[in-house]
CHARMM internal coordinates of N, CA and C (Angstrom, degrees):
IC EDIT
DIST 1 N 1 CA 1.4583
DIST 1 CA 1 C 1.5203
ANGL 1 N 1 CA 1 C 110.73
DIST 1 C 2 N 1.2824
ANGL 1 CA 1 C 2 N 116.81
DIHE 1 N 1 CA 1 C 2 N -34.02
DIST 2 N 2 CA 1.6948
ANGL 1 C 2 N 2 CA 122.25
DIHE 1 CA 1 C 2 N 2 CA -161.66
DIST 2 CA 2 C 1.7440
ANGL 2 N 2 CA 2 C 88.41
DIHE 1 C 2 N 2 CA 2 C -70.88
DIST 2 C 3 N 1.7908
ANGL 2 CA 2 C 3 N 113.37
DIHE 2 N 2 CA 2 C 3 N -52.22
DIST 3 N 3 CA 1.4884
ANGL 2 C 3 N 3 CA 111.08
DIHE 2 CA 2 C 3 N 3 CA -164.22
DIST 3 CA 3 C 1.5398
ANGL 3 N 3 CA 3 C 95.59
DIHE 2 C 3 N 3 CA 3 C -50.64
DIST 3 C 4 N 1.2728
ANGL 3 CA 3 C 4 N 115.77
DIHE 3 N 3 CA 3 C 4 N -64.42
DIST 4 N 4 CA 1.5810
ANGL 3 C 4 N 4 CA 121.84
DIHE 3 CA 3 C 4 N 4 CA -171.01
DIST 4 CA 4 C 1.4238
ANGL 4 N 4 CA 4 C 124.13
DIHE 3 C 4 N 4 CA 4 C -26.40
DIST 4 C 5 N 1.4702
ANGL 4 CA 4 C 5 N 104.28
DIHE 4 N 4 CA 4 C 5 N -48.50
DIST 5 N 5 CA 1.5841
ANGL 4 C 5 N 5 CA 119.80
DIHE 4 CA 4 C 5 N 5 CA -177.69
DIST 5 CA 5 C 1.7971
ANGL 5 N 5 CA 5 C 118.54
DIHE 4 C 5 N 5 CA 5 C -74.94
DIST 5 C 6 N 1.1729
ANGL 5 CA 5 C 6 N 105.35
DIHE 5 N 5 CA 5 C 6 N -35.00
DIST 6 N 6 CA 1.3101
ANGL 5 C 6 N 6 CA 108.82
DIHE 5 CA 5 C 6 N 6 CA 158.37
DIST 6 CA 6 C 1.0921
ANGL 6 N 6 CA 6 C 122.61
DIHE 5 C 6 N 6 CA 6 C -56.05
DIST 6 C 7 N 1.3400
ANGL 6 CA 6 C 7 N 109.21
DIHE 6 N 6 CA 6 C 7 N -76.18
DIST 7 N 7 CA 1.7494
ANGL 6 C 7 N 7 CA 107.11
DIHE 6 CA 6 C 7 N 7 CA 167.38
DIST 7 CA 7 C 1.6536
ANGL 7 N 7 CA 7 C 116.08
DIHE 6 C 7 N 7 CA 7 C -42.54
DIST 7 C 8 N 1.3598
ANGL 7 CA 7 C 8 N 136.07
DIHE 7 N 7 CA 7 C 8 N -27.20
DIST 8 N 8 CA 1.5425
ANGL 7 C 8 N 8 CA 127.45
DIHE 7 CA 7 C 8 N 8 CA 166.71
DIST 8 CA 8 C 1.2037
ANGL 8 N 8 CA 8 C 112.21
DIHE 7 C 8 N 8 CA 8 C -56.67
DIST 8 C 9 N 1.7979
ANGL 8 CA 8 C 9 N 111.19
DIHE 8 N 8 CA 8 C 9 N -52.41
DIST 9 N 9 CA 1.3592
ANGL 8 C 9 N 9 CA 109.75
DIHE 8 CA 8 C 9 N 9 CA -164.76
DIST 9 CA 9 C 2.0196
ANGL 9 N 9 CA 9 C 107.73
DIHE 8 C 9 N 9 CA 9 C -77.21
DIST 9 C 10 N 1.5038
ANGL 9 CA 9 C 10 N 118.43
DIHE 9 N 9 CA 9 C 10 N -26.25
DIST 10 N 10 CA 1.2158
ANGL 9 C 10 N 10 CA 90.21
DIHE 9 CA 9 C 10 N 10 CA 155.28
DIST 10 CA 10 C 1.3666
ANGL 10 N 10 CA 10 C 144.51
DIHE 9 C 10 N 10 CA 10 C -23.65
DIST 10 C 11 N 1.3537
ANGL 10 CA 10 C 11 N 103.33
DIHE 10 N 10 CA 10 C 11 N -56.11
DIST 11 N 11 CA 1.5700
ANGL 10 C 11 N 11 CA 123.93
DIHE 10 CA 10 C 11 N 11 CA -130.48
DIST 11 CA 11 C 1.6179
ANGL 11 N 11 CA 11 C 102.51
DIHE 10 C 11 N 11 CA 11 C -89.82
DIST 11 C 12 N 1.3299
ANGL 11 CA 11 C 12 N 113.48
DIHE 11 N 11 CA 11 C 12 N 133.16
DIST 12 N 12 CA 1.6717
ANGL 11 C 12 N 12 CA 122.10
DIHE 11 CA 11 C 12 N 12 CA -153.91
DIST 12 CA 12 C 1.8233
ANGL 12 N 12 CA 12 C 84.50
DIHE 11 C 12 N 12 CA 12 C -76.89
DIST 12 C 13 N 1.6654
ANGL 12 CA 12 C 13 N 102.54
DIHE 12 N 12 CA 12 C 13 N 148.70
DIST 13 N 13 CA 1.4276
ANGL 12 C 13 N 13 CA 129.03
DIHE 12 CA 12 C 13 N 13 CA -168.19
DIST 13 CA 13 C 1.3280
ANGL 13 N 13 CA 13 C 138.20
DIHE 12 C 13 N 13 CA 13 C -156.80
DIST 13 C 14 N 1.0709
ANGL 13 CA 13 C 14 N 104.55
DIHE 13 N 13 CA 13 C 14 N 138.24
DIST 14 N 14 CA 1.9193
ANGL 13 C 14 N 14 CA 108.63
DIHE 13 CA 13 C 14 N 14 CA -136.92
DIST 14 CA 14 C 1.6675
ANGL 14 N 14 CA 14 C 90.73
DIHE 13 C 14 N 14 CA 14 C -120.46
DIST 14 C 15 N 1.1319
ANGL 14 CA 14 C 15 N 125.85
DIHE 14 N 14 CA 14 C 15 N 106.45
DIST 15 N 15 CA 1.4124
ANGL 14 C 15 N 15 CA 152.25
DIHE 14 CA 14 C 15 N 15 CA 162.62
DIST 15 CA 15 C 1.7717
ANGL 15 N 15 CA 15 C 91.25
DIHE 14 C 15 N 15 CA 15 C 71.53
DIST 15 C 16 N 1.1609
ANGL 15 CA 15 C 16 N 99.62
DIHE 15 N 15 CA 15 C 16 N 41.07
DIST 16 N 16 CA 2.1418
ANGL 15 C 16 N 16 CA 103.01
DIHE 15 CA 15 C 16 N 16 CA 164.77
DIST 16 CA 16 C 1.6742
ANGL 16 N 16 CA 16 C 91.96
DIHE 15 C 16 N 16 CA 16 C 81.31
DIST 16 C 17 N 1.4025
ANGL 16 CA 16 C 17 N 111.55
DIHE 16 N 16 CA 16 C 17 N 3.83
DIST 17 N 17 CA 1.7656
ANGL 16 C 17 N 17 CA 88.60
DIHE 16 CA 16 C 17 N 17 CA 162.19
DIST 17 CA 17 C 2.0546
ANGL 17 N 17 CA 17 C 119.11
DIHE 16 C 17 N 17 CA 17 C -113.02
DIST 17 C 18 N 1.3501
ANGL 17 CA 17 C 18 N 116.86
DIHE 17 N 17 CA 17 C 18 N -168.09
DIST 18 N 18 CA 1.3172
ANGL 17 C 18 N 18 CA 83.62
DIHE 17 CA 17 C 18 N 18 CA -159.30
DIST 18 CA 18 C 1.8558
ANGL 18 N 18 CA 18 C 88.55
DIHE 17 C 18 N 18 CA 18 C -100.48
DIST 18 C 19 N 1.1926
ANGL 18 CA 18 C 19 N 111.40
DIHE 18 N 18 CA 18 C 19 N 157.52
DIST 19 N 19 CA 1.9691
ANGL 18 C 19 N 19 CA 115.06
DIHE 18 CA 18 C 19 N 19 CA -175.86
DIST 19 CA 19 C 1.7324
ANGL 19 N 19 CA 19 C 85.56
DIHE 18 C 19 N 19 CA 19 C -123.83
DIST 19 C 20 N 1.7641
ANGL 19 CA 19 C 20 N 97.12
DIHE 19 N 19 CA 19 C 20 N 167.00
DIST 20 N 20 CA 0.9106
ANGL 19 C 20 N 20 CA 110.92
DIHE 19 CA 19 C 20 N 20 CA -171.83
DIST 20 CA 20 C 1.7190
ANGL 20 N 20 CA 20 C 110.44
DIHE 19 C 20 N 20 CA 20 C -88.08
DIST 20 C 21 N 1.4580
ANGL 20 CA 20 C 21 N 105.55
DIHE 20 N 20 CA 20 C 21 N 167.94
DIST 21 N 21 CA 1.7889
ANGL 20 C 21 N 21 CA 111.44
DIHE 20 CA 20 C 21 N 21 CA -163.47
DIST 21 CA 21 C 1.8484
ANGL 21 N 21 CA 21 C 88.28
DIHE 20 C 21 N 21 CA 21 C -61.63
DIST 21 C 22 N 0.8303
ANGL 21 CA 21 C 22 N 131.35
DIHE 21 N 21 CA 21 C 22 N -55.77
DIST 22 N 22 CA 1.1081
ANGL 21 C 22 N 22 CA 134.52
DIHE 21 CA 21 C 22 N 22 CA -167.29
DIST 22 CA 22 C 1.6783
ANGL 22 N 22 CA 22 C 130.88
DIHE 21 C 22 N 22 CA 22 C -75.08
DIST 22 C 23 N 1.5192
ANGL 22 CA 22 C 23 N 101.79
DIHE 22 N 22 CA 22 C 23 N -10.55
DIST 23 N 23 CA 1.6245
ANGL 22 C 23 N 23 CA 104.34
DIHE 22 CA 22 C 23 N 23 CA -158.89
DIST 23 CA 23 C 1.4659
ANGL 23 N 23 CA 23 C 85.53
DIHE 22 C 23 N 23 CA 23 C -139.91
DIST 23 C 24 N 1.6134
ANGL 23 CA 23 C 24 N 108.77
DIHE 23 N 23 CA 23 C 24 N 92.01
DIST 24 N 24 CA 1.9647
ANGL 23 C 24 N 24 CA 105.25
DIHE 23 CA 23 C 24 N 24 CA -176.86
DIST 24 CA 24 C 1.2134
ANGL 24 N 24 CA 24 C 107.86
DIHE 23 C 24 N 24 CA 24 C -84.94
DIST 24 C 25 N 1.5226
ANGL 24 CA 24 C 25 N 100.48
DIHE 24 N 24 CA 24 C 25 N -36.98
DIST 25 N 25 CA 1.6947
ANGL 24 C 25 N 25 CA 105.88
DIHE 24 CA 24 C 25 N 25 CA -177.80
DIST 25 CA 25 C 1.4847
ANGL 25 N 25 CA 25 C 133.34
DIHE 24 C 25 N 25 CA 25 C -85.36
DIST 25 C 26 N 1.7586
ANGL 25 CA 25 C 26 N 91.67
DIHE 25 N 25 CA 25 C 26 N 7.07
DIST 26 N 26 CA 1.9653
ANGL 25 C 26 N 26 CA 96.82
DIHE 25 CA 25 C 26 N 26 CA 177.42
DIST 26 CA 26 C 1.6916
ANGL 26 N 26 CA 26 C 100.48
DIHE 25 C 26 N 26 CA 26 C -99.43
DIST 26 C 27 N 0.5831
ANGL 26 CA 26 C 27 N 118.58
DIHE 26 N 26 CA 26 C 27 N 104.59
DIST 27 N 27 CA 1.7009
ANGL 26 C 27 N 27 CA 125.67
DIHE 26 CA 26 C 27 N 27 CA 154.43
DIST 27 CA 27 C 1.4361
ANGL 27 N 27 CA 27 C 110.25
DIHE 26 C 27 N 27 CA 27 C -25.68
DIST 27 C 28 N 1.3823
ANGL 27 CA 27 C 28 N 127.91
DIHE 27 N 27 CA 27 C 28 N 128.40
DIST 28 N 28 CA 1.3834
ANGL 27 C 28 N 28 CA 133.07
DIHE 27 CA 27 C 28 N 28 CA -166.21
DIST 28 CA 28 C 2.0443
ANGL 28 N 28 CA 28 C 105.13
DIHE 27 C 28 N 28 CA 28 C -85.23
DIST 28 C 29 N 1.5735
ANGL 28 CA 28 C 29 N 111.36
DIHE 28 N 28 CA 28 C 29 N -5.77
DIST 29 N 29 CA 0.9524
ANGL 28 C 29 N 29 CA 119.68
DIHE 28 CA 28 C 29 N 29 CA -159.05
DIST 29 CA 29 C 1.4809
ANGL 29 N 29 CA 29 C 103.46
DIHE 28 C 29 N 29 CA 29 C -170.71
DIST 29 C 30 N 1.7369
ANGL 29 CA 29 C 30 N 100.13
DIHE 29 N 29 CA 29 C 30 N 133.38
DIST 30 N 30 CA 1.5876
ANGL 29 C 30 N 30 CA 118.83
DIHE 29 CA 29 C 30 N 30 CA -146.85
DIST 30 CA 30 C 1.5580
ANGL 30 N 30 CA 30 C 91.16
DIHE 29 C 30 N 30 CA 30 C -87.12
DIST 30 C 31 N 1.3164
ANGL 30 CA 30 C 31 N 92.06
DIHE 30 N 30 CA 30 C 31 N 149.87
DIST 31 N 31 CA 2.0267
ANGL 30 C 31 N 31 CA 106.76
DIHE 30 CA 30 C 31 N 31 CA -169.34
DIST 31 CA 31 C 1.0323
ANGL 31 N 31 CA 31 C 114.14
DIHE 30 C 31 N 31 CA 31 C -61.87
DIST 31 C 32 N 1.4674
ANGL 31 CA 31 C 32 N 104.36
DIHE 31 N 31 CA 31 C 32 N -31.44
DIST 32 N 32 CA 2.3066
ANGL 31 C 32 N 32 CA 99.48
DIHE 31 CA 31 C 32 N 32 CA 176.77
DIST 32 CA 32 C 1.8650
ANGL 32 N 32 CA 32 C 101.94
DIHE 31 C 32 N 32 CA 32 C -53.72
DIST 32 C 33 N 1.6570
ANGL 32 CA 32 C 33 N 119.82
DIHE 32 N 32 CA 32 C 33 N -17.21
DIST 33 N 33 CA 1.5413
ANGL 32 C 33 N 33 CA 110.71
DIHE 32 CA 32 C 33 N 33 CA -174.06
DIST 33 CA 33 C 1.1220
ANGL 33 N 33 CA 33 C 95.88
DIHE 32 C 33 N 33 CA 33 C -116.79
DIST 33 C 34 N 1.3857
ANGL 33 CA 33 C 34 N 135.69
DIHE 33 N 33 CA 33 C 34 N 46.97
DIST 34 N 34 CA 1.6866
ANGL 33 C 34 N 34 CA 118.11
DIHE 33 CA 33 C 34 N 34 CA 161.31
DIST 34 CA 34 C 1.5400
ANGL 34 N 34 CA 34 C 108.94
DIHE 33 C 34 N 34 CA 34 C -113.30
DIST 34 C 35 N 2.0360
ANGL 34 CA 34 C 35 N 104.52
DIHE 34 N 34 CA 34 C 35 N 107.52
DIST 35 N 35 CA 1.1374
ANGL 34 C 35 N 35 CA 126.13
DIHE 34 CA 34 C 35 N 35 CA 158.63
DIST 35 CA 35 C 1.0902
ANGL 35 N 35 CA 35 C 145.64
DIHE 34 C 35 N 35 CA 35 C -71.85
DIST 35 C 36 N 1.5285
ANGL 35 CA 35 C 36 N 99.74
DIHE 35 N 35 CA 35 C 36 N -34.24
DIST 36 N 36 CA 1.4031
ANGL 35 C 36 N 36 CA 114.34
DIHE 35 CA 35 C 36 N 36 CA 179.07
DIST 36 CA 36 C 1.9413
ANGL 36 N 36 CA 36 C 116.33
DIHE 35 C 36 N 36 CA 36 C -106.84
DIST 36 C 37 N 1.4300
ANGL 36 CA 36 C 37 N 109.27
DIHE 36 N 36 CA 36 C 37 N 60.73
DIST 37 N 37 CA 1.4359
ANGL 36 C 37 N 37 CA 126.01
DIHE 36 CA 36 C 37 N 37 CA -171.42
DIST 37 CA 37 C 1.7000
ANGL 37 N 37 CA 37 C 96.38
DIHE 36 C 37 N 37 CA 37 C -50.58
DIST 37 C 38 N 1.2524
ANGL 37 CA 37 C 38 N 96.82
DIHE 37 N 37 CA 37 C 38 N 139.72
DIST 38 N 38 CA 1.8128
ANGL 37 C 38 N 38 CA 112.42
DIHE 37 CA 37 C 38 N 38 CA 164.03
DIST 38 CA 38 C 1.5203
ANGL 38 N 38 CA 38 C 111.70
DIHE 37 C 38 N 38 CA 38 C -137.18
DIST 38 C 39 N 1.2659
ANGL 38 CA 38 C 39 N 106.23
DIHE 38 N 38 CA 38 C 39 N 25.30
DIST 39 N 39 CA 1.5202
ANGL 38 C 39 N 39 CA 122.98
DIHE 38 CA 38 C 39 N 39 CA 171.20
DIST 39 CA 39 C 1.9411
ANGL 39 N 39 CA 39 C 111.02
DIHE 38 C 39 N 39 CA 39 C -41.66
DIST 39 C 40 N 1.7396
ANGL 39 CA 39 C 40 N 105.34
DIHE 39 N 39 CA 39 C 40 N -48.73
DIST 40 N 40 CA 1.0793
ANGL 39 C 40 N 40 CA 121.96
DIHE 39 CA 39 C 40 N 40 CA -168.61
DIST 40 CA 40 C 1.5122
ANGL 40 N 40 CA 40 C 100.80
DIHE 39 C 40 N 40 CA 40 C -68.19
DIST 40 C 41 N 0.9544
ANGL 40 CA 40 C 41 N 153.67
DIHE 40 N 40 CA 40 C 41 N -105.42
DIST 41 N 41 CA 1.2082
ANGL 40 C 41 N 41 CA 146.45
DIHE 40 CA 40 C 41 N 41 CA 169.77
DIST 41 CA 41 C 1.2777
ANGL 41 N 41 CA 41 C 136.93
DIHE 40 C 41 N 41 CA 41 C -0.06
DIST 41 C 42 N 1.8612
ANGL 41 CA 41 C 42 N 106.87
DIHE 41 N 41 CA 41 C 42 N -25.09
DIST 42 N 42 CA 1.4517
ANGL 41 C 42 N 42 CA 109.67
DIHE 41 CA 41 C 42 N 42 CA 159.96
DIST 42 CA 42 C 1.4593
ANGL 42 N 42 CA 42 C 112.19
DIHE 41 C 42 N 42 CA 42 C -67.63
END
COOR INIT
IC SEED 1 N 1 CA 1 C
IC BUILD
């Protein structure tokens, strides 16, 4: 579990979900399904 979590918290992330190494600004998941907003914190 510890290896796992490290490697999560690496990993670059686009409104608290995880995006790809290459694509920061595409959302991994289409806006009609974003529940868990982190808008506020930006």
């Amino acid at each position: 579990y510890a290896c796992r979590k490290t490697l999560a918290d690496s990993r670059p992330r686009v409104r608290g979900r995880f995006a790809k190494n290459d694509d920061f600004n595409d959302p991994t998941v289409p806006n009609s399904r974003r529940h868990y907003d982190d808008d506020e914190e930006e």
